[in-house]
N, C-alpha and C positions, 0 to 999 in steps of 0.2 A: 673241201678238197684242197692238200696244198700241193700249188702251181710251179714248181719249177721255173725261173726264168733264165735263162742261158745270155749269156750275155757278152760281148766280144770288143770293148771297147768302149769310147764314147765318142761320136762322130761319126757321119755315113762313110765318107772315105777313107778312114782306117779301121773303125771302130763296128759298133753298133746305129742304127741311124734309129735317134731320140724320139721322132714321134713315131714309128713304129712300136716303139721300147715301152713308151708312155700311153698309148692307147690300148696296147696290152694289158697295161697293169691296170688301169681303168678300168674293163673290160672286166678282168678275173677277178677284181675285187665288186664290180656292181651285177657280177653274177653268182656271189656269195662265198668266192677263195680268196684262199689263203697265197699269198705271194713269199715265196721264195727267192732270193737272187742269189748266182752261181756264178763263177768265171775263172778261165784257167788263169794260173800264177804263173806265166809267161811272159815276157817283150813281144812288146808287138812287130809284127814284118818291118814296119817302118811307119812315122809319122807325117800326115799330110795337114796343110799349112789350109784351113776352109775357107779362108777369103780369096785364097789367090788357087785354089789347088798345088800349090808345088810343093812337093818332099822338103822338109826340115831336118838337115844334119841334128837330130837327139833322139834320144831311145824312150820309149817309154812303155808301162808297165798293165797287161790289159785288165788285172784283175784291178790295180789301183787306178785306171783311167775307168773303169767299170765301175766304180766303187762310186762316181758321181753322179751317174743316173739312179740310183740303188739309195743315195742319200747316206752312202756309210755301213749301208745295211745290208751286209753281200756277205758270203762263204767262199773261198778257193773251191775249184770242181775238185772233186776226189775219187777213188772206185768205189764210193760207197753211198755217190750222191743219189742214187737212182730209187734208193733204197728210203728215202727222206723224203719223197716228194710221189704224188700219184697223176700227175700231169706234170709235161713240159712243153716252153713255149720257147720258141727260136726267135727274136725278132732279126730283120734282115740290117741293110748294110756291110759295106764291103766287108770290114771285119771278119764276115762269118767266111768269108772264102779267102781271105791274109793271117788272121790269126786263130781260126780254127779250124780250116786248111787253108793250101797255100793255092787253093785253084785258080783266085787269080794270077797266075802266073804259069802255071803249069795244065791248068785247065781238068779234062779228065785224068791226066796222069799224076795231079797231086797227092799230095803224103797229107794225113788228118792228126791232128794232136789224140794222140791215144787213149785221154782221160774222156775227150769228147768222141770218140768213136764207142767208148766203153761205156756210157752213159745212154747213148742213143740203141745203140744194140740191146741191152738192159730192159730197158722202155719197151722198147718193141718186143721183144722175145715174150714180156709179161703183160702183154698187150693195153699195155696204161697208154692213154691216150696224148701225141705228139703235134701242135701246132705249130710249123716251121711257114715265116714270112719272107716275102720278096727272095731275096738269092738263097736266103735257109735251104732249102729244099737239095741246095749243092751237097750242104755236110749233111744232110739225110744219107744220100744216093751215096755220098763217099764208104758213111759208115757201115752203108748195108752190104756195099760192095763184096766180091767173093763169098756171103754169105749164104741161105737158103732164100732169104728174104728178098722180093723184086716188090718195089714201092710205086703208087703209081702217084706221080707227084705235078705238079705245076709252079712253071715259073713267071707266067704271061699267055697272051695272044701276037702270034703276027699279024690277026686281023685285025688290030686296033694301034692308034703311035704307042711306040715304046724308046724311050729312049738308049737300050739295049739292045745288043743280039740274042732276040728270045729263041729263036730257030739255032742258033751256034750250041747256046746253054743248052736248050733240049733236048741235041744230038748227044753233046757230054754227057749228060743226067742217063741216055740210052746207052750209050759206051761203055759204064759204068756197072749197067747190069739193071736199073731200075726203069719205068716205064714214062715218058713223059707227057702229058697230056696238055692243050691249048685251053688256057681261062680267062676273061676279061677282067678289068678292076670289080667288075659287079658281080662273077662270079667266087667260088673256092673249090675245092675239089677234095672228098673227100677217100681214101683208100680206105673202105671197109672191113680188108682183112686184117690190116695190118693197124686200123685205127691212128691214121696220119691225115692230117686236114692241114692243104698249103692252101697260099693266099698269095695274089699278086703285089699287091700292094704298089711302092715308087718302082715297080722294075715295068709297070706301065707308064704314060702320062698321064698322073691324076694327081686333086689336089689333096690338102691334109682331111677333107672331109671326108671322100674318098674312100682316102685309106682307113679312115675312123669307120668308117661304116663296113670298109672291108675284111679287117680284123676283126668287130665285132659280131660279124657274120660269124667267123671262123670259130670265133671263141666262145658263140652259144654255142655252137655244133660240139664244142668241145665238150661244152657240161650238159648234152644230151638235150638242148630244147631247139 
């Protein structure tokens, strides 16, 4: 099977967040895939400083800041990537709601890069199977938006710490058109019609083993065991 890996940076707070990125790819390769790595040829919303949090006056570039978790070994998204690949996998980090929408900022009213709206819609219409992490689940629900398609997705529990507003997310994700449903780091959720499996991952408090075991949940789900 090869894996689609979608990819939105390098870094949680702009980017993609690395040990989601890397226990994925762990994951799809000790379940016998093939890994792909994807990202659009875009600047990113804006660059965050990880020691300090604070925004840094420079631009930078997500498919070549992408290109370092990837090892070099990465494709620009294109309309043709859906076509190359029989699964895809979202990992989370803010990225995926800065530079593959802009929801953080705009929330349910944001605007989606249209190569990733057109990829995710692809997948789903040909019912190839979708693992979207931690916020992932945002640019699911963006993509599917106004479409035929209501996903039922998960971004967390408010019944467990989260260091997020999982209740804010889940009302967008319904605003949106799609369903949102409560899971803890130990559980995933799978939407059977539409063949989408999210995962909580860091949008709970947990640690990286956690999240290692939480992905790997996902991602056998993904290859059918």
């Amino acid at each position: 099977m090869k894996v689609g890996i979608l990819l939105s940076g390098s870094g949680v707070y702009d980017g993609s967040e690395i040990h989601e990125s890397v226990f994925a790819l762990l994951a799809i390769l000790e379940n016998g895939g093939e890994p792909l790595f994807f990202a659009p040829d875009v600047q990113q919303m804006h660059v965050v400083n990880h020691l300090t949090g604070e925004e840094m006056d420079e631009t930078r570039n997500v498919l070549i800041e992408s290109a370092r978790i990837a090892r070099g070994d990465i494709e620009a998204l294109s309309d043709k990537t859906a076509e190359k690949i029989d699964a895809l996998v979202l990992p989370g980090g803010f990225g995926t709601a800065k530079n593959h929408t802009n929801w953080a900022v705009k929330g349910p009213e944001s605007e989606i890069n249209p190569e990733v709206k057109t990829l995710i819609q692809r997948m789903v219409e040909a019912r190839k199977p979708i693992v979207a992490l931690c916020m992932a689940p945002t640019t699911i629900a963006k993509a599917l938006e106004g479409t035929e398609f209501s996903a039922k997705l998960t971004v967390g529990s408010t019944e467990e710490p989260s260091p997020y507003d999982i209740d804010g997310i889940s009302q967008g994700i319904s605003a949106v058109g799609s369903q949102p449903e409560m899971k803890t780091i130990r559980e995933v959720l799978k939407d059977e019609n539409l063949n989408i499996i999210t995962a909580p991952c860091y949008m709970m408090e947990a640690s990286p083993i956690d999240v290692k075991q939480n992905i790997d949940h996902a991602i056998s789900i993904m290859f059918g065991r």
